[in-house]
N, CA, C and O of each residue as an XYZ file, in Angstrom:
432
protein
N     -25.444    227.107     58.426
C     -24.920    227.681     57.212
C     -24.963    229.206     57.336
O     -25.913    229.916     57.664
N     -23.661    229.558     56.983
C     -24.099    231.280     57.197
C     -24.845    231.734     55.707
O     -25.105    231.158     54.651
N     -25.005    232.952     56.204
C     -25.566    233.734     55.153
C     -24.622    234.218     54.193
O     -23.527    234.645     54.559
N     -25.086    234.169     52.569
C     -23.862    234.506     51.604
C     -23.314    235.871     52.125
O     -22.102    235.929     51.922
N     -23.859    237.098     52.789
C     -23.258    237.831     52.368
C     -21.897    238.397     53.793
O     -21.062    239.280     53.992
N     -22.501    237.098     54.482
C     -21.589    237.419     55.728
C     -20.029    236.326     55.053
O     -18.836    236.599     54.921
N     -20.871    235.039     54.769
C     -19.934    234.466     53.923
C     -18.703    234.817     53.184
O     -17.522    234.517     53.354
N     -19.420    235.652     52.181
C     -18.312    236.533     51.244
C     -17.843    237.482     51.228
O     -16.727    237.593     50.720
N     -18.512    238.584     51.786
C     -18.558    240.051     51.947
C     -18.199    240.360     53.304
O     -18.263    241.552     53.607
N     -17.677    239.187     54.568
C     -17.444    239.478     55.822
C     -18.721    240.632     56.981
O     -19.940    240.787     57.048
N     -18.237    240.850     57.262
C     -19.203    241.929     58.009
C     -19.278    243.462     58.467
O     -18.543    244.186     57.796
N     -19.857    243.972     59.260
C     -19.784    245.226     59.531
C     -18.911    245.147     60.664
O     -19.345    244.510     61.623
N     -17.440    245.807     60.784
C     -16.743    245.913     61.822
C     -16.828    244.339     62.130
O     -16.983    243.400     61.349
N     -16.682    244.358     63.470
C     -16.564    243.017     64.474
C     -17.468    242.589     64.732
O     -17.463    242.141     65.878
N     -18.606    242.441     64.061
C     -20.102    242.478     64.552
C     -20.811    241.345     63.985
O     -21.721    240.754     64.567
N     -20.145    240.921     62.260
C     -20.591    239.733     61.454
C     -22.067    240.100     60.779
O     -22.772    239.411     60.043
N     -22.214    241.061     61.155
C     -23.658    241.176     60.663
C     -23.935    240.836     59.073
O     -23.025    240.370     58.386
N     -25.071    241.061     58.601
C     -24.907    240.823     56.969
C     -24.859    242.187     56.597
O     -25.553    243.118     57.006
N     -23.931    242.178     55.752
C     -24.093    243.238     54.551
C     -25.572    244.158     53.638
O     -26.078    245.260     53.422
N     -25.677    242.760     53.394
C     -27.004    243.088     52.613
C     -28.236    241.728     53.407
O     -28.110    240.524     53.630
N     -29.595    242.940     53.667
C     -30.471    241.979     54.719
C     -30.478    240.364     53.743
O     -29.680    240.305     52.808
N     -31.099    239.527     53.931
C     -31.536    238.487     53.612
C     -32.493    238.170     52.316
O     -32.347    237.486     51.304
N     -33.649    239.082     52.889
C     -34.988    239.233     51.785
C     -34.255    239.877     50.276
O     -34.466    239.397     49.162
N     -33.341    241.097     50.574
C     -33.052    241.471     49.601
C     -31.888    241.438     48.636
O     -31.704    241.969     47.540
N     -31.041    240.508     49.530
C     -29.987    239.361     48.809
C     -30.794    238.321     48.179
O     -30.308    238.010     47.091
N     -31.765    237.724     48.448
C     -32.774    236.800     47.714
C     -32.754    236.657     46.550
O     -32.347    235.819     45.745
N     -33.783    238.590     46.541
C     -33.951    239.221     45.532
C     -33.285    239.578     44.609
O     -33.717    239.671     43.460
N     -32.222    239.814     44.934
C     -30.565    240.350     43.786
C     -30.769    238.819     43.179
O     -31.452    238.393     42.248
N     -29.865    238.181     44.128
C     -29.466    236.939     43.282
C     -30.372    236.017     42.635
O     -29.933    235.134     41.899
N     -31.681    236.171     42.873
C     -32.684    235.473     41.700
C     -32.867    236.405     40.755
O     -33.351    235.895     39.745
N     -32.684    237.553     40.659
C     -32.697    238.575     39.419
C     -31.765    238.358     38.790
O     -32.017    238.303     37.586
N     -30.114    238.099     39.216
C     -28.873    238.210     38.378
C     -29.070    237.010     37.911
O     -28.929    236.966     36.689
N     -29.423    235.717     38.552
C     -29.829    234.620     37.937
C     -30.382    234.364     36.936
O     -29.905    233.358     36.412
N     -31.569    235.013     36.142
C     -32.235    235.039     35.752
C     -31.995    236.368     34.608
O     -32.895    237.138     34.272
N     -31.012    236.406     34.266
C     -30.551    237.717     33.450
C     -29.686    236.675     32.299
O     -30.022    236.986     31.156
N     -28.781    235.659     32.318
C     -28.650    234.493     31.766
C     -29.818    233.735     30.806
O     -29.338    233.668     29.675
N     -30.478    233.444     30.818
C     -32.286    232.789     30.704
C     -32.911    233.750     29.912
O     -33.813    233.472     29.122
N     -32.361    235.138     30.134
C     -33.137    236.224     29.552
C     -32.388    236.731     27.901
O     -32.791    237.254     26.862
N     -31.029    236.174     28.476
C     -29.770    236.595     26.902
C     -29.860    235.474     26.471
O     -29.580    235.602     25.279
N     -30.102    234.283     26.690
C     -30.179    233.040     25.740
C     -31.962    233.057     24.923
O     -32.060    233.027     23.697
N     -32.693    233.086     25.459
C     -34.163    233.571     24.989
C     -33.842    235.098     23.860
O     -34.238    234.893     22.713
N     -33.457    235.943     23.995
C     -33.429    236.721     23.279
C     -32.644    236.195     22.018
O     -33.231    236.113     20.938
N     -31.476    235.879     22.134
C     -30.751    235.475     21.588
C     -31.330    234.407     20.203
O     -31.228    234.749     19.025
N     -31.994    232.953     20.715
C     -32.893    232.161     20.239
C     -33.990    233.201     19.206
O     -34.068    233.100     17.982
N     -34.492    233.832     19.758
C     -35.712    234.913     19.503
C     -34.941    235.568     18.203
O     -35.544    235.773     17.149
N     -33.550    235.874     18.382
C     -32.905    236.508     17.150
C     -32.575    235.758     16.113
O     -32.451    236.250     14.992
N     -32.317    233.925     16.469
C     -31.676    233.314     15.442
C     -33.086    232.607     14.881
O     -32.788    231.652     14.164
N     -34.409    232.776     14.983
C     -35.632    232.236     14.432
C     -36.014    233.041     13.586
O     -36.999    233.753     13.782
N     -35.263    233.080     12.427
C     -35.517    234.276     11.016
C     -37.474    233.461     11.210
O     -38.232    234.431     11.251
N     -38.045    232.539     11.285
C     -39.375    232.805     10.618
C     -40.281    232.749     11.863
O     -41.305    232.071     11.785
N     -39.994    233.405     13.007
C     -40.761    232.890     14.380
C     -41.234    231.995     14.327
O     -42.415    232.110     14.000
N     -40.759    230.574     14.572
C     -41.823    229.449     15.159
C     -42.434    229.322     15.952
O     -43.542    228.785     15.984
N     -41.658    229.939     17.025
C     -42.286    229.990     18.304
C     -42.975    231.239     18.501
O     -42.509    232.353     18.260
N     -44.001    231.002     18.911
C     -44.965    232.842     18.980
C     -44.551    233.121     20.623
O     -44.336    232.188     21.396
N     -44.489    234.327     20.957
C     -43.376    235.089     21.947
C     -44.635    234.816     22.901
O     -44.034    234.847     23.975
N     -45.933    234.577     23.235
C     -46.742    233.801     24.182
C     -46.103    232.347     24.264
O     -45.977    232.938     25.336
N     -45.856    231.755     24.259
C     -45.728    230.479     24.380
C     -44.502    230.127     24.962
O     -44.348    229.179     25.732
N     -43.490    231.032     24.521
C     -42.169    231.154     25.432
C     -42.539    231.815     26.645
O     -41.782    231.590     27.589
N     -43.704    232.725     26.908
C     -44.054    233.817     27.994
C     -44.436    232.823     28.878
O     -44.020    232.790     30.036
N     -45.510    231.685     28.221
C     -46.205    230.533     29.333
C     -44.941    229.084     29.643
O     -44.985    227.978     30.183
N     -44.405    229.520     29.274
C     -43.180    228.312     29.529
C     -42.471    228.442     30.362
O     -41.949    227.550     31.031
N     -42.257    230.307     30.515
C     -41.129    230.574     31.757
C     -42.220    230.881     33.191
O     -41.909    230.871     34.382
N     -43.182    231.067     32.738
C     -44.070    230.967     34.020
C     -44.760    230.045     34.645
O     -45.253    230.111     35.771
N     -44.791    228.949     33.686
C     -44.998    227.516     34.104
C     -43.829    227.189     34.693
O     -44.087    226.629     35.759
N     -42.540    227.280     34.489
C     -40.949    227.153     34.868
C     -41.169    227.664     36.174
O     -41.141    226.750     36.999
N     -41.408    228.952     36.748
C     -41.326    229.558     37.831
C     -42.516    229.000     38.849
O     -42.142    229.019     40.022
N     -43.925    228.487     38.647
C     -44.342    227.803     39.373
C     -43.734    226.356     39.697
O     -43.692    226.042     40.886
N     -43.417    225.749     39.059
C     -42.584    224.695     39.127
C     -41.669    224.255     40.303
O     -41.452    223.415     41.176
N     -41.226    225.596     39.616
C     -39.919    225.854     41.024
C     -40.831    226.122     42.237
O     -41.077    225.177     42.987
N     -41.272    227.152     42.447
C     -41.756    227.444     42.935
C     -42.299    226.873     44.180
O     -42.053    227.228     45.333
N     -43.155    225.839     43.725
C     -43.478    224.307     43.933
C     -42.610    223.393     44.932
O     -42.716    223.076     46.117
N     -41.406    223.032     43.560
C     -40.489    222.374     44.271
C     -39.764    223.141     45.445
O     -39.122    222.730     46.412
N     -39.969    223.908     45.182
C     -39.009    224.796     46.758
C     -39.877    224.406     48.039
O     -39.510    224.067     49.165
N     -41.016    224.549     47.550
C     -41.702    224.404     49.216
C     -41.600    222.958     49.628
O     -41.090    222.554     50.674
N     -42.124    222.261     48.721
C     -41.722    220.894     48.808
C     -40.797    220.829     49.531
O     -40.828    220.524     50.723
N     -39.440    221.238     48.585
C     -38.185    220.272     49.591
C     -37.903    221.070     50.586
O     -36.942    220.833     51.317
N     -38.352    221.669     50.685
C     -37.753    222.876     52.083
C     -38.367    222.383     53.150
O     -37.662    222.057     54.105
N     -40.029    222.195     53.234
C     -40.671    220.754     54.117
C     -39.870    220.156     54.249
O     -39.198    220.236     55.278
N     -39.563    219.221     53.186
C     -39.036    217.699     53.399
C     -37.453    217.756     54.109
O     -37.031    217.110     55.068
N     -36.836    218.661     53.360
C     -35.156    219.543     54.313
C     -35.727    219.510     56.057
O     -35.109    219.208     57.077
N     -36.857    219.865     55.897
C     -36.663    220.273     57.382
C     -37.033    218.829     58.008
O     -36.228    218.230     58.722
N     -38.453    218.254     57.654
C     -39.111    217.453     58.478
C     -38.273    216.003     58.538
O     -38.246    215.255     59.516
N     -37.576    215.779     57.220
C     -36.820    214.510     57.274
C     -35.495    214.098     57.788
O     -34.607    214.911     57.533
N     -35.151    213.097     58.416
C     -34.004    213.088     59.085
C     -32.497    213.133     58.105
O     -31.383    213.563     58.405
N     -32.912    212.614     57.067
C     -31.937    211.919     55.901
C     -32.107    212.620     55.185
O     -33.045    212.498     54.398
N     -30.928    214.071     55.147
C     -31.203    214.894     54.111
C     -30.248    214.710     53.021
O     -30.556    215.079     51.888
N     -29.117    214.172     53.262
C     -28.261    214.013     51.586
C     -28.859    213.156     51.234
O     -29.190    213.299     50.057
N     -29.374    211.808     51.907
C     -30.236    210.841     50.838
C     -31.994    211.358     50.314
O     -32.777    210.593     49.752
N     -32.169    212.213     50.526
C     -33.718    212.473     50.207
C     -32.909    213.893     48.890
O     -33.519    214.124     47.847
N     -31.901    214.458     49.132
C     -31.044    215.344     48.089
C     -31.192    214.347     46.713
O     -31.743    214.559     45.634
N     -30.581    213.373     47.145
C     -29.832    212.623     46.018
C     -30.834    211.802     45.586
O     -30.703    211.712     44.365
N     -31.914    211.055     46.015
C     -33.001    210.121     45.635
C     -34.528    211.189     45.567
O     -34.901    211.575     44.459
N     -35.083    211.471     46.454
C     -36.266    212.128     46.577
C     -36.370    213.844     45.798
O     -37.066    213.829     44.783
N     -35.887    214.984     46.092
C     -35.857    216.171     45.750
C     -35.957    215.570     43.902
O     -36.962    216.128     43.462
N     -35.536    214.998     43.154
C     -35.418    214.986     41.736
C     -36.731    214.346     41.350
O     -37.121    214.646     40.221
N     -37.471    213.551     42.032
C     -38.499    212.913     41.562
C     -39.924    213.940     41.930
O     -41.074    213.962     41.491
N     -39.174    214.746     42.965
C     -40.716    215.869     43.033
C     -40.472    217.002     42.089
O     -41.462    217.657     41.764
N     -39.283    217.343     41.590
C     -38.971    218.576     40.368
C     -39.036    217.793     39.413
O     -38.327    218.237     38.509
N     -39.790    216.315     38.970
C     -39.966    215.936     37.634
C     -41.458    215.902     37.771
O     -42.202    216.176     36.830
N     -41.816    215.610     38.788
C     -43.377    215.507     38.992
C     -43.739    216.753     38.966
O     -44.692    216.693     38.190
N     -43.650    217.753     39.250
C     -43.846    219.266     39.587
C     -43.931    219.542     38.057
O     -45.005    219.936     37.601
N     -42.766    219.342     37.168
C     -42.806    219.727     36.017
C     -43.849    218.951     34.887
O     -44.505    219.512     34.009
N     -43.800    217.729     35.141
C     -45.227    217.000     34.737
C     -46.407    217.722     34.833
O     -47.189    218.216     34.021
N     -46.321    217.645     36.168
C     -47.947    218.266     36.418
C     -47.934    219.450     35.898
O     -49.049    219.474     35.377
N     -47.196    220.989     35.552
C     -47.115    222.201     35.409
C     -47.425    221.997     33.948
O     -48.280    222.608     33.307
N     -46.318    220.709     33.344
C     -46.333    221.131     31.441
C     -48.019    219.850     31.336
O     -48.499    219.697     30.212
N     -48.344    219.488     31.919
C     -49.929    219.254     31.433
C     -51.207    219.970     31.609
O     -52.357    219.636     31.324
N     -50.769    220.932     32.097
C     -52.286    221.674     32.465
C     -52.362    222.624     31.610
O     -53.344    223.367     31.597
């Protein structure tokens, strides 16, 4: 799989290189990601004329969210690598460890 930014953005001259390194394409695109998540939360936050929700509790929800993930990434990124059957462990396995992940995260 190439890299998005050789992908989209082609390369330097004839060379293919990436545009932007790796680590810090990561970084962009889980930030712009996450700028979405940030206008719907605010948003919510504006239409709760009597705060129900106290602004801790949304704080421990998105950081329970991000271990989660977190979690599940290493997980399947193991399992991506070590298992032979990766669209069937996509389609059956990867969903049952991001429900378990989230189990275990929203009980503690």
């Amino acid at each position: 799989m190439e890299p998005f930014a050789i992908r989209n953005l082609g390369g330097i001259g004839g060379l293919r290189q990436p545009v932007i390194p790796m680590q810090l394409e990561a970084v962009l695109s889980h930030a712009v990601a996450f700028i979405p998540v940030l206008v719907f939360l605010g948003a919510l936050r504006l239409m709760d004329s009597y705060k129900l929700v106290p602004r801790n509790r949304i704080l421990v929800a998105l950081g329970s969210g991000a271990v989660a993930a977190g979690i599940c990434y290493a997980v399947n990124s193991a399992a991506f690598h070590f298992l032979p059957a990766g669209n069937e462990y996509a389609r059956f396995g990867a969903p049952v460890v991001e429900e378990l992940a989230k189990a275990v995260i929203g009980c503690s």
